[in-house]
C-alpha positions in Angstrom: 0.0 0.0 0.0 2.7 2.4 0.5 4.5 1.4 -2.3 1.2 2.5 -4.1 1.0 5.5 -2.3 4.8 6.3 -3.1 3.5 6.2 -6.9 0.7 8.1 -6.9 2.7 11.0 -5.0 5.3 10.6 -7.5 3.1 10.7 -11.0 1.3 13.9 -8.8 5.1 15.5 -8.6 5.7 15.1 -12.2 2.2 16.3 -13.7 3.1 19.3 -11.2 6.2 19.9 -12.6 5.5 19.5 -16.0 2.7 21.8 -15.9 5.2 24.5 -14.2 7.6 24.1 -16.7 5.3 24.5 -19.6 4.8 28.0 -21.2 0.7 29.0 -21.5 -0.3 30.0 -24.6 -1.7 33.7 -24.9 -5.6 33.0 -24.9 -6.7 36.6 -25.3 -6.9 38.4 -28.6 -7.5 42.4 -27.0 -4.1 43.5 -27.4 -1.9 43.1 -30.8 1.0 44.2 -30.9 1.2 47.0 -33.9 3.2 49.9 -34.6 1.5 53.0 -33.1 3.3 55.2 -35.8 4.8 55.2 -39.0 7.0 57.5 -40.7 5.7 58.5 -44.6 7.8 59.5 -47.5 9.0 62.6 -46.6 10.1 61.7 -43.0 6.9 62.9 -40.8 6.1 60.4 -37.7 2.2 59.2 -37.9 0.4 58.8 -34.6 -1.6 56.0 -36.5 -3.5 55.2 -33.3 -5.4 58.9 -32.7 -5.6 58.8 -36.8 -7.3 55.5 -36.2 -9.7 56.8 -33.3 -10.4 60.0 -35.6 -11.7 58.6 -38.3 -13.9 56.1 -36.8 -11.8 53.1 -37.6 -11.6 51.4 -34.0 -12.7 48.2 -34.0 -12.6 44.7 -32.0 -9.9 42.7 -33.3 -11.8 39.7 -33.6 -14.0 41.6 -36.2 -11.9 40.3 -39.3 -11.7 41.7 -43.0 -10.4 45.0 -44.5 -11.4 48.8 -43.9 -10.3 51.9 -45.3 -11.1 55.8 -45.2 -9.9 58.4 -47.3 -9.3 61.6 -45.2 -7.1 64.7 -45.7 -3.8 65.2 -44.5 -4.6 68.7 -43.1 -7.9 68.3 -41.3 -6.3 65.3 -39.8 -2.9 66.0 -38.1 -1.7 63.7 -35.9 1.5 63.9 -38.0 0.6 65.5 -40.8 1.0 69.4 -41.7 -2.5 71.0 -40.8 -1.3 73.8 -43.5 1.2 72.6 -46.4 1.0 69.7 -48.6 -2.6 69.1 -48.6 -3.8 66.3 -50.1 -5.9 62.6 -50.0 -4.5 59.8 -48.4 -6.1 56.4 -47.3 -6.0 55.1 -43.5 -6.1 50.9 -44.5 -7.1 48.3 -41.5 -7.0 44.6 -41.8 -7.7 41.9 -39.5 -7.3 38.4 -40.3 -6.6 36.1 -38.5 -3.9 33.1 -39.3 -4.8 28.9 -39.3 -2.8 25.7 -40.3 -3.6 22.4 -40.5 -1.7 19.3 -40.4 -1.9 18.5 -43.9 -0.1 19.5 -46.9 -1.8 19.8 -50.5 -5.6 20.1 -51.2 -8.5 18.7 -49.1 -12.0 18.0 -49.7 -13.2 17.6 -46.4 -14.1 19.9 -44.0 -12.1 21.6 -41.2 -12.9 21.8 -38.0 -11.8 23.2 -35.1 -9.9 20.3 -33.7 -8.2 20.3 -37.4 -6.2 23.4 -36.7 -4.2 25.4 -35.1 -3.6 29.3 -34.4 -0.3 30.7 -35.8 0.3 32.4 -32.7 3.0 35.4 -31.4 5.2 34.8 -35.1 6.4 37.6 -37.1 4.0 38.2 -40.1 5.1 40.3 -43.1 3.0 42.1 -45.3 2.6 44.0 -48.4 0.4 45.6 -50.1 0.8 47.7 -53.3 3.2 50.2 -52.3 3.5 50.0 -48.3 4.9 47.1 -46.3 5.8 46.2 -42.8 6.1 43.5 -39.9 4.0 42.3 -37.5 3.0 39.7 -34.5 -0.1 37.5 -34.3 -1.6 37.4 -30.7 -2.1 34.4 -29.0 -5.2 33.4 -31.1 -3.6 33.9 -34.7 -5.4 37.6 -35.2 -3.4 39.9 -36.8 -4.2 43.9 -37.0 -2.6 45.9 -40.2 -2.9 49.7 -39.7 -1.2 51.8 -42.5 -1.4 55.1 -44.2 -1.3 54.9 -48.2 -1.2 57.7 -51.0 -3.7 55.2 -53.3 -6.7 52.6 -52.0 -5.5 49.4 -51.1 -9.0 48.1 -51.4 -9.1 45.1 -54.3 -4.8 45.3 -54.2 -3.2 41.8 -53.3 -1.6 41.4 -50.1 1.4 39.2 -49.5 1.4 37.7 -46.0 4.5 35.6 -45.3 5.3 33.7 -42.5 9.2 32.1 -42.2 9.8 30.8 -45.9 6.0 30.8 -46.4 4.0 33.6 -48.0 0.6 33.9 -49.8 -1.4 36.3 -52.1 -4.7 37.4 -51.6 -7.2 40.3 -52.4 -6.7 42.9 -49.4 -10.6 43.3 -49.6 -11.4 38.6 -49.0 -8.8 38.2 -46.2 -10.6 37.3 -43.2 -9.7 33.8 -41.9 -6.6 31.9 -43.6 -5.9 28.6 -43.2 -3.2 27.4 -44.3 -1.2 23.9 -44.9 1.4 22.4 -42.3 4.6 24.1 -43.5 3.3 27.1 -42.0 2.7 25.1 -38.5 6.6 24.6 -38.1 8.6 27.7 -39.1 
């Protein structure tokens, strides 16, 4: 019976440990990390959060898909010159949020839940037609984009790469990608 006991103690001390040494995954999706300015062509730092907030483009990031709003530079501020250089420019936010599966190639069946998995806290380049940047996925696999452009990015591609991975889609369908196991592992 003690030798019993001497077991059960023992299995109890090494599911204890192994769930201390174990790193939790991020579970919440409220905070992304994105870049709260950007510099433009000729220099100028962008507060691209109070743009954000002024134009009405705040949103839950779970709320997936592409935005934009045309505004100009000198009603704006926040960066820009409220009195020279007038002119349009576009204030772009994307969600999406990044999936892979265990499989490689094309399926026919459908996914579920269980089937995949969050590409979670990984760098995530983008580009769109003529801006580009870096960013990191939250816990979850949501990823925010928030970028000032001279043209509209809506209907441009974006190329999202991850590692050696990268993929083209309309900036305007991305919502929820999921994507084969290369992805999973880089």
């Amino acid at each position: 019976m003690l030798k019993t006991a001497y077991k059960g103690l023992a299995g109890l001390l090494l599911l204890t440990l192994t769930a201390c040494t174990t790193t939790p995954k991020q579970t919440s999706s409220e905070s992304l990390p994105t870049p709260v300015a950007t510099t433009d062509e000729s220099g100028t730092s962008i507060d691209l959060n109070a743009l954000q907030t002024y134009l009405k483009l705040d949103r839950d990031t779970e709320q997936l898909g592409f935005v934009e709003k045309a505004f100009n530079t000198c009603d704006a501020g926040f960066g820009f010159s409220r009195s020279q250089n007038c002119h349009k420019e576009y204030f772009v936010v994307l969600h999406f949020r990044l999936m892979c599966r265990d499989t490689e190639g094309t399926i026919s069946t459908v996914l579920h839940d269980g089937d995949v998995e969050p590409i979670a806290g990984r760098p995530v380049r983008w580009q769109l037609k003529n801006i580009s940047g870096t960013i990191v996925t939250d816990g979850l696999g949501y990823g925010q984009i928030k970028a000032v452009s001279k043209i509209s990015q809506n209907k441009q591609r974006i190329r999202l790469g991850v590692g050696n991975e990268f993929l083209y889609m309309r900036s305007n369908e991305i919502t929820k990608v999921i994507t084969p196991r290369p992805w999973c592992y880089q």
